[in-house]
BAMARKE-322714 format. One record per residue: residue number from 1; chain; x, y, z of N, C-alpha, C in turn. Coordinates in nm, 3 decimals. Last residue first. Layout:
N
num/chaine/nc1/nc2/nc3/cac1/cac2/cac3/cc1/cc2/cc3
NUM/A/X/Y/Z/X/Y/Z/X/Y/Z $
...
//
This chain:
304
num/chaine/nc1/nc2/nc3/cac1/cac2/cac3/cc1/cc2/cc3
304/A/10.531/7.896/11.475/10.487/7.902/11.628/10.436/7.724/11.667 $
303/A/10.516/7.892/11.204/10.586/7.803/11.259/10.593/7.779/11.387 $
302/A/10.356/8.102/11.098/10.288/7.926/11.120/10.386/7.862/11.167 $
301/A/10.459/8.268/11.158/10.393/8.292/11.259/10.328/8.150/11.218 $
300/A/10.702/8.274/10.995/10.750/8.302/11.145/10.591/8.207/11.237 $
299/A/10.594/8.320/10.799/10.640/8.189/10.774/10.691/8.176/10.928 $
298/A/10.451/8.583/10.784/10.417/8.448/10.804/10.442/8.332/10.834 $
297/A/10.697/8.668/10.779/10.644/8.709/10.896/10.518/8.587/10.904 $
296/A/10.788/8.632/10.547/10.891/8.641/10.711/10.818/8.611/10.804 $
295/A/10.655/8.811/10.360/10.633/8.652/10.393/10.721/8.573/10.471 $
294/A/10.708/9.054/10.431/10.581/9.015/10.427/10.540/8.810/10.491 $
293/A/10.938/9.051/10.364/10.948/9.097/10.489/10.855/9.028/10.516 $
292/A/10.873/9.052/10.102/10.946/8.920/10.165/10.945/8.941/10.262 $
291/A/10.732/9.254/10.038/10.688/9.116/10.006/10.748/9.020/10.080 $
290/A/10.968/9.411/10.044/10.862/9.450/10.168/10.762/9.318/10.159 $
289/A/11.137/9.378/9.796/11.175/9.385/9.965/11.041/9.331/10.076 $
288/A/10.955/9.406/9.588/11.005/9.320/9.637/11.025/9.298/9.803 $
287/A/10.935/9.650/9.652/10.772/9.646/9.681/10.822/9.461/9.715 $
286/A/11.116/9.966/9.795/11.149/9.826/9.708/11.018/9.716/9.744 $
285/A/10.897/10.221/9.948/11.046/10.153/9.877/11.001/10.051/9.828 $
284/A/10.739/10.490/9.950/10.701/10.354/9.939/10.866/10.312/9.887 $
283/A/10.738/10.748/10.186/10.777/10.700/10.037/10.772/10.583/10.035 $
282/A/10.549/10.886/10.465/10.715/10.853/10.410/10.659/10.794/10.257 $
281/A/10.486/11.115/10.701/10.462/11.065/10.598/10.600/11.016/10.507 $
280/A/10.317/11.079/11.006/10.438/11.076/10.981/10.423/11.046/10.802 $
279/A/10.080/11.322/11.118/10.112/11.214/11.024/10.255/11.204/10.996 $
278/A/9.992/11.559/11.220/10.090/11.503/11.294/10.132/11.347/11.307 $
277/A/9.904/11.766/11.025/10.039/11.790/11.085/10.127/11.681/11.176 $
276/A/9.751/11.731/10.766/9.742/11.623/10.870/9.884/11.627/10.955 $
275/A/9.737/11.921/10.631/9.636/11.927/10.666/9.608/11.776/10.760 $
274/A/10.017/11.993/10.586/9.914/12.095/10.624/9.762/12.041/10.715 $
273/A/10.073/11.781/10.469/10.149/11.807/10.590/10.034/11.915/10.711 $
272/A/9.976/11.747/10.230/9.860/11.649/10.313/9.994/11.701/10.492 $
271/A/10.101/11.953/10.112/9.923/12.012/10.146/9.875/11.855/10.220 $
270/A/10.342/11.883/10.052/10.332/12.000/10.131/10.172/11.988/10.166 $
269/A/10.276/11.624/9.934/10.311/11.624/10.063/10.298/11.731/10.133 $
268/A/10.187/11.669/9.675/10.120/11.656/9.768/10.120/11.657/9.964 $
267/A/10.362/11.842/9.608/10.288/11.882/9.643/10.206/11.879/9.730 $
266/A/10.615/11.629/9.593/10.598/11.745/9.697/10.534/11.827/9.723 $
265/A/10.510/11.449/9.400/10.511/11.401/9.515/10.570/11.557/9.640 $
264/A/10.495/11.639/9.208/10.390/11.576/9.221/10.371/11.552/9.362 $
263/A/10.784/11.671/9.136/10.714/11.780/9.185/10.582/11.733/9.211 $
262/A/10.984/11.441/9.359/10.920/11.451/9.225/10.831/11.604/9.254 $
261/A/11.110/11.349/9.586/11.139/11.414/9.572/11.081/11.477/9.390 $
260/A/10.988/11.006/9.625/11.078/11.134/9.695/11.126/11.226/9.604 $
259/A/10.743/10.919/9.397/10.871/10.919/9.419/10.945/11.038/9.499 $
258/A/10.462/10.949/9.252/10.516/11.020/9.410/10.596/10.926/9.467 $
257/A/10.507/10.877/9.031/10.467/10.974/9.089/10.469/11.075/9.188 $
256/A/10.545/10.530/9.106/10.629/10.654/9.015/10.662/10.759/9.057 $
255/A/10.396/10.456/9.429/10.376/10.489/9.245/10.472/10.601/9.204 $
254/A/10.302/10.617/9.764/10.324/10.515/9.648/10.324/10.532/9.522 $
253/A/10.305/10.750/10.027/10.294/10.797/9.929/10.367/10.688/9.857 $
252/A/10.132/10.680/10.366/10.250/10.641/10.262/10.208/10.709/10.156 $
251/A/10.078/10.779/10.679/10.083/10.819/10.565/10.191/10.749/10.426 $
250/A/10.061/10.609/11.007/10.126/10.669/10.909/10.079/10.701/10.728 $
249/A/9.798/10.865/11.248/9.823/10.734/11.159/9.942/10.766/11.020 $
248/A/9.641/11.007/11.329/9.788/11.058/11.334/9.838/10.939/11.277 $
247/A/9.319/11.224/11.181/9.382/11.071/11.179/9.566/11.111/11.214 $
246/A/9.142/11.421/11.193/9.236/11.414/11.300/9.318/11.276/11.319 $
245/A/9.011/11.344/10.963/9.087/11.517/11.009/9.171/11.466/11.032 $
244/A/9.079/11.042/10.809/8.975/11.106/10.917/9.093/11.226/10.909 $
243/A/9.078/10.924/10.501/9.188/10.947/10.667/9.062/11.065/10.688 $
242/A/8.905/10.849/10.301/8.957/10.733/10.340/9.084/10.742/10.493 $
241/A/8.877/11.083/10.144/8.807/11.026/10.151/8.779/10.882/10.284 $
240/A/9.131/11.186/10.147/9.072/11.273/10.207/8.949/11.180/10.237 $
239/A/9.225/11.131/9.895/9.297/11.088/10.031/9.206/11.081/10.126 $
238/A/9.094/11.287/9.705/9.073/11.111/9.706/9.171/11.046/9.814 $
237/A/9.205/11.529/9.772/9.071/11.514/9.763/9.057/11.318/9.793 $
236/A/9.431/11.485/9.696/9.406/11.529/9.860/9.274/11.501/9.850 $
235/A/9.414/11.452/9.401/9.493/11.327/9.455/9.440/11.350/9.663 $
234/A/9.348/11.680/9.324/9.252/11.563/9.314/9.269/11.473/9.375 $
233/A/9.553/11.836/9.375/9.439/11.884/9.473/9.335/11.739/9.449 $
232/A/9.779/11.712/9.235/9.818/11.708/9.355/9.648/11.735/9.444 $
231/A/9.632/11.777/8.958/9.657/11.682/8.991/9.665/11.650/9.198 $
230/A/9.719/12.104/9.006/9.545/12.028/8.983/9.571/11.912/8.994 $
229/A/9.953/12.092/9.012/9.910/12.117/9.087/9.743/12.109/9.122 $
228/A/10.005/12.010/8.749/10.045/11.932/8.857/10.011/11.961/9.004 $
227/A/9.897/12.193/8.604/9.838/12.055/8.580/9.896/12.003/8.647 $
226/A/10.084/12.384/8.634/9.956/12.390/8.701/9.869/12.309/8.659 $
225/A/10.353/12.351/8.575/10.297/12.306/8.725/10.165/12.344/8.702 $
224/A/10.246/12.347/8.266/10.311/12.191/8.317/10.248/12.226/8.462 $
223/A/10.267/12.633/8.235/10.147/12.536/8.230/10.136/12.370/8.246 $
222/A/10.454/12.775/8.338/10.381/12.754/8.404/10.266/12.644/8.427 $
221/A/10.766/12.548/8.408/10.718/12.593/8.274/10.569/12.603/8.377 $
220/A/10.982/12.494/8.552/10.943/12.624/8.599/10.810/12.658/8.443 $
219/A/11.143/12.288/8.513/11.200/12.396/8.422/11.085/12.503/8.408 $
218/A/10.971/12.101/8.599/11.110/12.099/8.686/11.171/12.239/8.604 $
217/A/10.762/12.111/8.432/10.748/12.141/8.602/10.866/12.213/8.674 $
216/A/10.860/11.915/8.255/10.863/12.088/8.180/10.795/12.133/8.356 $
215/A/10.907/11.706/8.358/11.025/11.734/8.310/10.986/11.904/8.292 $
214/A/10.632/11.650/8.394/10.740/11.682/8.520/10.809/11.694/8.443 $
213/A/10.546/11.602/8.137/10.486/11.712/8.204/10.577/11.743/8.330 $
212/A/10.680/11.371/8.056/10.687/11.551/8.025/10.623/11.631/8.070 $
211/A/10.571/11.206/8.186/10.698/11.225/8.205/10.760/11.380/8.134 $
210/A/10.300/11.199/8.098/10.310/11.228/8.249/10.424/11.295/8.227 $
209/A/10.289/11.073/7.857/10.281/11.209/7.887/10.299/11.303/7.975 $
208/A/10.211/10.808/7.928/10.359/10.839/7.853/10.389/10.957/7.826 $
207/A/9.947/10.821/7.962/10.032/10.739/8.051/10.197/10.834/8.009 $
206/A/9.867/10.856/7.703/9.829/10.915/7.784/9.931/10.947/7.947 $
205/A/9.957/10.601/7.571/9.996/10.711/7.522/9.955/10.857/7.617 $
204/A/9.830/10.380/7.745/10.006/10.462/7.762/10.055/10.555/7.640 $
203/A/9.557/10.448/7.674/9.648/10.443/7.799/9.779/10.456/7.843 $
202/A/9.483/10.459/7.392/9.485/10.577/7.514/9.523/10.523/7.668 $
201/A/9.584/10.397/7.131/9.630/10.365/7.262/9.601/10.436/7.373 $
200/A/9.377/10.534/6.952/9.422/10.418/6.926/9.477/10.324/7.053 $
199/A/9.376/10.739/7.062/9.190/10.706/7.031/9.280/10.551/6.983 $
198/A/9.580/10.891/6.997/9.536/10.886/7.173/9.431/10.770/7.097 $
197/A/9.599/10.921/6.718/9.700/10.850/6.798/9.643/10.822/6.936 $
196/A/9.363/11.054/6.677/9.391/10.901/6.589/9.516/10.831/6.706 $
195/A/9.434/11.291/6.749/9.339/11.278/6.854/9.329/11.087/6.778 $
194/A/9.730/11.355/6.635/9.684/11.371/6.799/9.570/11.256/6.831 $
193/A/9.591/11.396/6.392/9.718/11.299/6.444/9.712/11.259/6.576 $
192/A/9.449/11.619/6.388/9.384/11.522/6.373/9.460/11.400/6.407 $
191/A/9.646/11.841/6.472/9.540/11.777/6.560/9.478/11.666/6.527 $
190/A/9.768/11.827/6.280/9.860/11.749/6.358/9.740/11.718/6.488 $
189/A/9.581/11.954/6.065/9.601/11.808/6.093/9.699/11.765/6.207 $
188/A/9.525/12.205/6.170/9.414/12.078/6.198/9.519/11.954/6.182 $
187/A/9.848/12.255/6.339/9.728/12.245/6.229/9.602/12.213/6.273 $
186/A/10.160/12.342/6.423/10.024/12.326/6.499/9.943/12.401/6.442 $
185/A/10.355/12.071/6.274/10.327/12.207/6.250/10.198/12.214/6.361 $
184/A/10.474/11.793/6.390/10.434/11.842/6.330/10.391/12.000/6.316 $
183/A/10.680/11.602/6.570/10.691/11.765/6.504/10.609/11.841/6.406 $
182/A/10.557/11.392/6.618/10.689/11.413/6.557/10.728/11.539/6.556 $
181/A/10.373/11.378/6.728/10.291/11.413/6.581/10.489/11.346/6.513 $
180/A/10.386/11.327/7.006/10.237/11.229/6.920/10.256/11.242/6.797 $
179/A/10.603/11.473/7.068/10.610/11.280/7.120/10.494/11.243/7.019 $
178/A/10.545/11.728/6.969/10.653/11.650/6.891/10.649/11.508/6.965 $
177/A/10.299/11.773/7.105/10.306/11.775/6.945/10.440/11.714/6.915 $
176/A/10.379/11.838/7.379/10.285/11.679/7.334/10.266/11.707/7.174 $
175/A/10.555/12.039/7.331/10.556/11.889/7.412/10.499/11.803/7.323 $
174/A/10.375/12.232/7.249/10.453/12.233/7.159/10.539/12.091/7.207 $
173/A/10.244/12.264/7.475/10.172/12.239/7.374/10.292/12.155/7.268 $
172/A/10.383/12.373/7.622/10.357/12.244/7.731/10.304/12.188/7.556 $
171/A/10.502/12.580/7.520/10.641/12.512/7.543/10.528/12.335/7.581 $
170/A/10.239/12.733/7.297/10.294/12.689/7.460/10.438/12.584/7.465 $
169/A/10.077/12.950/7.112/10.155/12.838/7.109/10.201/12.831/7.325 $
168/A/9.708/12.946/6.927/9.823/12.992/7.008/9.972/12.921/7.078 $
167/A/9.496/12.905/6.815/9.628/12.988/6.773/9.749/13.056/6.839 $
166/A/9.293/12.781/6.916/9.312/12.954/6.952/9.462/12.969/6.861 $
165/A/9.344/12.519/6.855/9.224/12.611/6.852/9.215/12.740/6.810 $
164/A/9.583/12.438/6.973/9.569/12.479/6.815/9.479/12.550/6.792 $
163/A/9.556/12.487/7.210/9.608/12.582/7.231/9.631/12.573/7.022 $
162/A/9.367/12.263/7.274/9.324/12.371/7.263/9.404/12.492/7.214 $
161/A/9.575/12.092/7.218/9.428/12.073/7.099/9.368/12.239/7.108 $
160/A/9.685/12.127/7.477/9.806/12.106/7.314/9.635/12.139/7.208 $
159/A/9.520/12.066/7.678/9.596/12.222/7.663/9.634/12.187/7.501 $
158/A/9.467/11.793/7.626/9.395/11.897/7.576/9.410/12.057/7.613 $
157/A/9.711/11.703/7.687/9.678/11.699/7.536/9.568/11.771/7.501 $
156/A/9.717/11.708/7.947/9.870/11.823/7.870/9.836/11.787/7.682 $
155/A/9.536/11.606/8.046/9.496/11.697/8.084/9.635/11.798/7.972 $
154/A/9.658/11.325/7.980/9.526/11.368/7.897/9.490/11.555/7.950 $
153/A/9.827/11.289/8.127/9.843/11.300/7.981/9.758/11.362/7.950 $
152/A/9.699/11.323/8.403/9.783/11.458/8.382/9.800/11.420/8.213 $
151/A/9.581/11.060/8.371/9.481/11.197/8.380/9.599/11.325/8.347 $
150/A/9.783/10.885/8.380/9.683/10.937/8.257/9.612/11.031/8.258 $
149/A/9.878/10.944/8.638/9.959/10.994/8.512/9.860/10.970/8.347 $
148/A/9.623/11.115/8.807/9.671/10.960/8.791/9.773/11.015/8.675 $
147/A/9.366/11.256/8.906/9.525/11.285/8.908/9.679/11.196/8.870 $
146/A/9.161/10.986/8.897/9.169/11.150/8.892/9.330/11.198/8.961 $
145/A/9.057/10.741/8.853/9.185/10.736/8.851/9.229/10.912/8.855 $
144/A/8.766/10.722/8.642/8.814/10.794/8.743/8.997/10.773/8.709 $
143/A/8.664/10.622/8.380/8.561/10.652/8.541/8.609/10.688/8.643 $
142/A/8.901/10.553/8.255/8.752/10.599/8.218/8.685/10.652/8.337 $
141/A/9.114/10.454/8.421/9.127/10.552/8.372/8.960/10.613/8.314 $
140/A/9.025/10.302/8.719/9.043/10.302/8.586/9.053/10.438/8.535 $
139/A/8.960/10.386/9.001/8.814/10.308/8.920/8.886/10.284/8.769 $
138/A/9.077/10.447/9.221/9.121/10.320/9.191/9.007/10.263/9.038 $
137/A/8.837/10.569/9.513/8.918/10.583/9.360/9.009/10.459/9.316 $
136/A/8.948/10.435/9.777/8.859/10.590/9.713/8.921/10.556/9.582 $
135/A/8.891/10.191/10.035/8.958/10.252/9.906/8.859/10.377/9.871 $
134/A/8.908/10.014/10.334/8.825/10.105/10.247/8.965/10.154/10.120 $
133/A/9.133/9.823/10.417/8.953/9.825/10.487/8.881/9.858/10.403 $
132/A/9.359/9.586/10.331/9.279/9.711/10.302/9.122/9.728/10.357 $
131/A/9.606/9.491/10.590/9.471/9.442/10.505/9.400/9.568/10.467 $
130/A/9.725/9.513/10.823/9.803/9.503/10.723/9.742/9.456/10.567 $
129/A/9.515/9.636/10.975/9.598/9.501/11.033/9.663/9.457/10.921 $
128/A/9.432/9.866/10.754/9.352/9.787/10.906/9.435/9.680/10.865 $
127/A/9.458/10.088/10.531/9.486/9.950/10.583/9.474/9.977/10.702 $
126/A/9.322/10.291/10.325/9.306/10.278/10.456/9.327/10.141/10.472 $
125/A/9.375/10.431/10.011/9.312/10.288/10.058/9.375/10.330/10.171 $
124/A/9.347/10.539/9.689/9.348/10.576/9.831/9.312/10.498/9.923 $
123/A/9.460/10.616/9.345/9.375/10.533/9.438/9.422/10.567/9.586 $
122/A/9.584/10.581/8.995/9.561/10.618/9.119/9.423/10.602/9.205 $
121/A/9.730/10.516/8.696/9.634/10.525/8.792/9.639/10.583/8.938 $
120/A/10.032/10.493/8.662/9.973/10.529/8.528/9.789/10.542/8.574 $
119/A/10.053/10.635/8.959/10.132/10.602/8.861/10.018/10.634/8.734 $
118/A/10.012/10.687/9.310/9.966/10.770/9.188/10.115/10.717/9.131 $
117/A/9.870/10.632/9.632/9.965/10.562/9.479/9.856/10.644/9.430 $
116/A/9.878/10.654/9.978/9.827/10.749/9.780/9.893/10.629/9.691 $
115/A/9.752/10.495/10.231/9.828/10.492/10.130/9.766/10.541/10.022 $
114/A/9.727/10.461/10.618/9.643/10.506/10.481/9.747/10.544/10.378 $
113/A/9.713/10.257/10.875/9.731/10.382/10.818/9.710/10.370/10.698 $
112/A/9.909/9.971/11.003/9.748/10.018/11.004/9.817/10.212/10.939 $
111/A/10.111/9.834/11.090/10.008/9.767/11.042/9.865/9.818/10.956 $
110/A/10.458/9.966/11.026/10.343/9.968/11.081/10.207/9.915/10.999 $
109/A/10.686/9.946/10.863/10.630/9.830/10.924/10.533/9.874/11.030 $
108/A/10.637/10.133/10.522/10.598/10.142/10.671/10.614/10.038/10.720 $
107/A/10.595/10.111/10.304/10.690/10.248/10.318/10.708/10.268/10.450 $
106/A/10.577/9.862/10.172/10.704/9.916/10.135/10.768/10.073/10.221 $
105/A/10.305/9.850/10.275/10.423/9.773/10.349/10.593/9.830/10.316 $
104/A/10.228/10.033/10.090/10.187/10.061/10.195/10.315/9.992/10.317 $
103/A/10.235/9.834/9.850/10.316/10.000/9.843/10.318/10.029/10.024 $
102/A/10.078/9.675/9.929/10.242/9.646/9.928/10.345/9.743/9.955 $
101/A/9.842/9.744/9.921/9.889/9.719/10.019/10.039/9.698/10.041 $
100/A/9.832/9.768/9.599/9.814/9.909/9.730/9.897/9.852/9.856 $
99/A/9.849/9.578/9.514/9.970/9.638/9.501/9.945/9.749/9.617 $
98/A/9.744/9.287/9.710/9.686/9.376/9.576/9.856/9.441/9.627 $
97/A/9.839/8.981/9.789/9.816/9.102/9.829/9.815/9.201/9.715 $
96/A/9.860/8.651/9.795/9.834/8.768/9.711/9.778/8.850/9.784 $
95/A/10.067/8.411/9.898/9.995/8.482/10.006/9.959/8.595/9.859 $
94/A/10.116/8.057/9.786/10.188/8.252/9.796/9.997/8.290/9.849 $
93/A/10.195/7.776/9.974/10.118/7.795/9.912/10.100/7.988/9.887 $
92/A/10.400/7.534/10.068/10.337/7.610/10.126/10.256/7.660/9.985 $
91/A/10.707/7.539/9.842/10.656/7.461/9.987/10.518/7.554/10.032 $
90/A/10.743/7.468/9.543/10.756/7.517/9.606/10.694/7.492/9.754 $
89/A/10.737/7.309/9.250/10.784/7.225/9.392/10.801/7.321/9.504 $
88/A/10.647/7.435/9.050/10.783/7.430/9.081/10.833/7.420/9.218 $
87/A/10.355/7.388/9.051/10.471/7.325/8.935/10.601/7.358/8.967 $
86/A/10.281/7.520/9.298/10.316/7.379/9.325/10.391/7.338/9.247 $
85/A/10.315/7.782/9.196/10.385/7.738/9.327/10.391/7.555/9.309 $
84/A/10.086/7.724/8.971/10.217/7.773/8.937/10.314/7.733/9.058 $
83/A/9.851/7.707/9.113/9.918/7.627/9.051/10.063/7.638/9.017 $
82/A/9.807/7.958/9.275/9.874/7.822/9.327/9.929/7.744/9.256 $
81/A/9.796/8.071/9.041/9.925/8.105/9.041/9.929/8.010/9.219 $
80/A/9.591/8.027/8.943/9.704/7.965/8.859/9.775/8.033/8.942 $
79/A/9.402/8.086/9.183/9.416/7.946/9.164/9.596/7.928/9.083 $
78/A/9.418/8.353/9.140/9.465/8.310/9.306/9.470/8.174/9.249 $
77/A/9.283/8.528/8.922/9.442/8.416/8.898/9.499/8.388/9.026 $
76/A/9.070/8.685/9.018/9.027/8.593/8.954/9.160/8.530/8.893 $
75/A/9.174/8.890/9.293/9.094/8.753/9.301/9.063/8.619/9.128 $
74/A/9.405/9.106/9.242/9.428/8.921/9.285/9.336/8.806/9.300 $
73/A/9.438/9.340/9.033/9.352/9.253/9.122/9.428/9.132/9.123 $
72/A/9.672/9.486/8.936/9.556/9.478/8.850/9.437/9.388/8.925 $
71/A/9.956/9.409/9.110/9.918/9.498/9.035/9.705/9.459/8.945 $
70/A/10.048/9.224/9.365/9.975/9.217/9.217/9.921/9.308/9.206 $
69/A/10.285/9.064/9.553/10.180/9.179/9.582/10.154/9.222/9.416 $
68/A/10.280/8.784/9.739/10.315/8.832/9.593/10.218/8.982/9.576 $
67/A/10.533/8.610/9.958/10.419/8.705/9.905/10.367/8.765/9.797 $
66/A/10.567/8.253/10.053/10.573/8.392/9.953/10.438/8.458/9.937 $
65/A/10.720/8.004/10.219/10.638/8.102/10.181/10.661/8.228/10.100 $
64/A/10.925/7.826/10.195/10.814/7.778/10.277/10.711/7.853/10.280 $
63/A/11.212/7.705/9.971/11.062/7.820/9.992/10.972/7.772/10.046 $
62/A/11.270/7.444/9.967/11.309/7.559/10.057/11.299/7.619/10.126 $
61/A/11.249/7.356/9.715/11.163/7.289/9.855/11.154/7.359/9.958 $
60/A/11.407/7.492/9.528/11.253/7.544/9.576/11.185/7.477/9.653 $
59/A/11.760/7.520/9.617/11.624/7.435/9.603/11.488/7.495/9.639 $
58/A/11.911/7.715/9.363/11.844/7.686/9.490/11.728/7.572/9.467 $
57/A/11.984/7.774/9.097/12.054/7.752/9.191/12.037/7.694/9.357 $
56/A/11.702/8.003/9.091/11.859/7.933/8.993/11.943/7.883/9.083 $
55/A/11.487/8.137/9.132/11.558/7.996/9.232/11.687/7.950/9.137 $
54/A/11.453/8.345/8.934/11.523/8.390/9.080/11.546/8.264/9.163 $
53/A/11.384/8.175/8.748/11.512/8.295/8.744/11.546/8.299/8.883 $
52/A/11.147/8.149/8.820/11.209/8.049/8.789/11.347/8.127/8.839 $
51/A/11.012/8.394/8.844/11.036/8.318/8.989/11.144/8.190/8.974 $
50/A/11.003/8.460/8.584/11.086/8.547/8.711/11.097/8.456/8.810 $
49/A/10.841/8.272/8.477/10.955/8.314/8.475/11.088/8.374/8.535 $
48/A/10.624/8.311/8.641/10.673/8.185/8.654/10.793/8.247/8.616 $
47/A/10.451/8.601/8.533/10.560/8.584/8.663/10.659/8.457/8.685 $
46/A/10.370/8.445/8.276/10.527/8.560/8.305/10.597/8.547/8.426 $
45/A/10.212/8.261/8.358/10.322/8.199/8.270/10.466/8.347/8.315 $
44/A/10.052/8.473/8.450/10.108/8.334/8.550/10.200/8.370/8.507 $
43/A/9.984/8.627/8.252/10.030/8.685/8.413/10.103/8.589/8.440 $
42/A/9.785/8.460/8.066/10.001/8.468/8.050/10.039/8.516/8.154 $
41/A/9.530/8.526/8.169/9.610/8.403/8.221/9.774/8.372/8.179 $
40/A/9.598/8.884/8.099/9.495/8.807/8.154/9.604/8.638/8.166 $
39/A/9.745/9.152/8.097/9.784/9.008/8.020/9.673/8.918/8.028 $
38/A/9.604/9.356/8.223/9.680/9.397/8.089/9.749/9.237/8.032 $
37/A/9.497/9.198/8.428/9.394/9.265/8.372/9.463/9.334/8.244 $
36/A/9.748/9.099/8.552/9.643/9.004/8.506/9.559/9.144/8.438 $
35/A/10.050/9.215/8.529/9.914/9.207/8.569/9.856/9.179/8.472 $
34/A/10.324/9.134/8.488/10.256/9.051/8.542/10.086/9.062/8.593 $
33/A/10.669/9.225/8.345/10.469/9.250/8.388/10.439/9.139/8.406 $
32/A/10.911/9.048/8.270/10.824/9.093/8.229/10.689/9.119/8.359 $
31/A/11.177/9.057/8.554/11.118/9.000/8.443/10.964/9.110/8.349 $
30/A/11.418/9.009/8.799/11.386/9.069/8.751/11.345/9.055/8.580 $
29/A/11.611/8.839/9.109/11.536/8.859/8.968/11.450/8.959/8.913 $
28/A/11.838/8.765/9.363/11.727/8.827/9.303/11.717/8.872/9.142 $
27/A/11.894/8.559/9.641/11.857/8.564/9.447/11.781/8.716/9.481 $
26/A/11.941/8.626/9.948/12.019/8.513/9.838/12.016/8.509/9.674 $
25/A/11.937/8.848/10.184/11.927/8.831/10.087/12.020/8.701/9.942 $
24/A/11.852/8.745/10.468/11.980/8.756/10.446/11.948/8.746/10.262 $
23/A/11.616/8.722/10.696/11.625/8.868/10.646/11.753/8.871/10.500 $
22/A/11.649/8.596/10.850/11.692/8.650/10.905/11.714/8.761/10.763 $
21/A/11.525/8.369/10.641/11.449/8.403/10.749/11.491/8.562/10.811 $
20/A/11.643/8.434/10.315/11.601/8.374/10.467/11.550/8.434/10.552 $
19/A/11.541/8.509/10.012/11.556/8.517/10.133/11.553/8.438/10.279 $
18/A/11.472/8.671/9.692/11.453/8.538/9.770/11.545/8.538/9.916 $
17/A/11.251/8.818/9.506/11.337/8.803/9.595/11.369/8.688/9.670 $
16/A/11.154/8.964/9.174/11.130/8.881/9.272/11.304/8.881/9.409 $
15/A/10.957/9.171/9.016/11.062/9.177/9.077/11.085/9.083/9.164 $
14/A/10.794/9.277/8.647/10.805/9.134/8.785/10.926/9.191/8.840 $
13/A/10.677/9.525/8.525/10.762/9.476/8.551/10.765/9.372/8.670 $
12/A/10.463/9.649/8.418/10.573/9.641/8.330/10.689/9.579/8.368 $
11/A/10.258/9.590/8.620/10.216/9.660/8.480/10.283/9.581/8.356 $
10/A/10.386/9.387/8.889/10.307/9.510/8.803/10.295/9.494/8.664 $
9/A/10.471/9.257/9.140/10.434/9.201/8.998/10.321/9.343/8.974 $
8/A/10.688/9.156/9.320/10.622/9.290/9.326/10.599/9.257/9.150 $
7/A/10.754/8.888/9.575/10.718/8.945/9.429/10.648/9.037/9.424 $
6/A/10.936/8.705/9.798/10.856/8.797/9.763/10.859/8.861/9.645 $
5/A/10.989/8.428/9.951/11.001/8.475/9.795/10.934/8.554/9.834 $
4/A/11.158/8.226/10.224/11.076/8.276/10.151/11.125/8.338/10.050 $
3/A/11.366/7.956/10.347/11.359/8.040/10.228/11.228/8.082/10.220 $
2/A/11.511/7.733/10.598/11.396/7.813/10.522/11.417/7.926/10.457 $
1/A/11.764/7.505/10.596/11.729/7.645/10.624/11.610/7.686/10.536 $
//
């Protein structure tokens, strides 16, 4: 009996699957990150792990295909991670699909339509035949990623800097002073703490800000929703780029972020409902899952 693998390899976390044909779930695993642009050539070595994990017990002659949908780009580790398939006798050779597209597969088995992800980045991509045509954004936190959970950190640290400025205090301010300072008093120096601490890690200290900012959203705090609601207009904007007016094509919403039912993810939805009434729009699920669906379908269509 044939076995595919599908893998949802991100940031912070490998997810692998393993499966028959008919869909019948047999292993599943769960490991360290795997993008190449935050590990560079350990990616492999990590994901290997997970994939090891998840054949425990099985023969990897098996596996006749896999998908692997990769966080951080797939063109410059497509070789090690053939390599990697062959060091563990696997059959056939993994299919890499960036993460956009996965998210996209995760929320739809339709081929074609247009996908948000918003996590610790963000981006807007238009799939054609289950393949990305065009993207908007996606540039990194420096040069873009606009509404991205680093952009909302960074947008709830300079309310916090400013609001030392002026002397003035905020529930959103008084947030990002006790995760960066501890609690410090609001000084110069807890500002100077602040701006040593971001300037040291500014990506997931930035990144790691998001989660308070929806927590103080959900408790009606004004100045939380209205960095979420500036977020939500950047995020339509960089949709906007990549679906036509009158596109009826499905809509996925991907990343953390825009998780069912988040205040992020119902912004956006209320204003891309508005402005694309007759888009079906759904939520990206299990990125595993949809990898293997992924590589079902291959393994279906070389076997013709």
């Amino acid at each position: 009996m044939s076995l595919v693998l599908g893998l949802d390899v991100g940031g912070t976390t490998t997810r692998a699957l393993v499966t028959d044909l008919d869909g019948t779930v047999l292993a599943r695993a769960s490991g360290e990150g795997g993008n190449p642009v935050a590990h560079g050539a350990a990616a492999v070595d990590r994901v290997g792990a997970t994939v090891r994990e998840a054949l425990t017990g099985l023969d990897p002659a098996r596996v006749r295909a896999g998908v692997i949908g990769l966080a951080g780009g797939t063109g410059p580790y497509a070789a090690g991670f053939d390599r990697l398939w062959a060091g563990l006798g696997l059959g056939g050779a993994p299919r890499l699909v960036s993460d956009v597209e996965l998210a996209f597969a995760a929320g739809t088995e339709h081929d074609s339509g247009t996908v948000l992800v918003c996590g610790t980045g963000a981006a807007a991509c238009r799939i054609t035949g289950g393949m990305t045509a065009r993207c908007a954004d996606g540039h990194g936190w420096l040069l873009g990623d606009v509404g991205s959970g680093v952009w909302i950190g960074r947008q709830a640290i300079r309310h916090a800097l400013r609001a030392i400025d002026l002397g003035t205090a905020s529930p959103l301010a008084a947030a990002v002073l006790k995760q960066l300072t501890g609690g410090l008093a609001a000084d110069r120096a807890a500002a100077g703490t602040v701006i040593e601490t971001v300037h040291a890690a500014p990506v997931p200290t930035m990144a790691a800000l998001a989660p308070v900012v929806v927590r103080l959203a959900l408790q009606d705090d004004p100045d939380a929703r209205g960095v979420l609601a500036r977020a939500a207009g950047h995020l339509l904007v960089t949709l906007g780029v990549v679906r036509d007016p009158e596109e009826r094509t499905p809509l996925v919403l991907g990343g953390g972020l825009l998780a069912a039912g988040t205040p992020l993810a119902t912004a956006v939805r209320r204003q891309a409902a508005a402005r694309w009434p007759a888009a079906t729009i759904t939520h990206a699920g299990d990125g595993a899952v949809a990898a293997a669906r992924l590589a079902r379908h291959d393994l279906r269509k070389a076997l013709r």
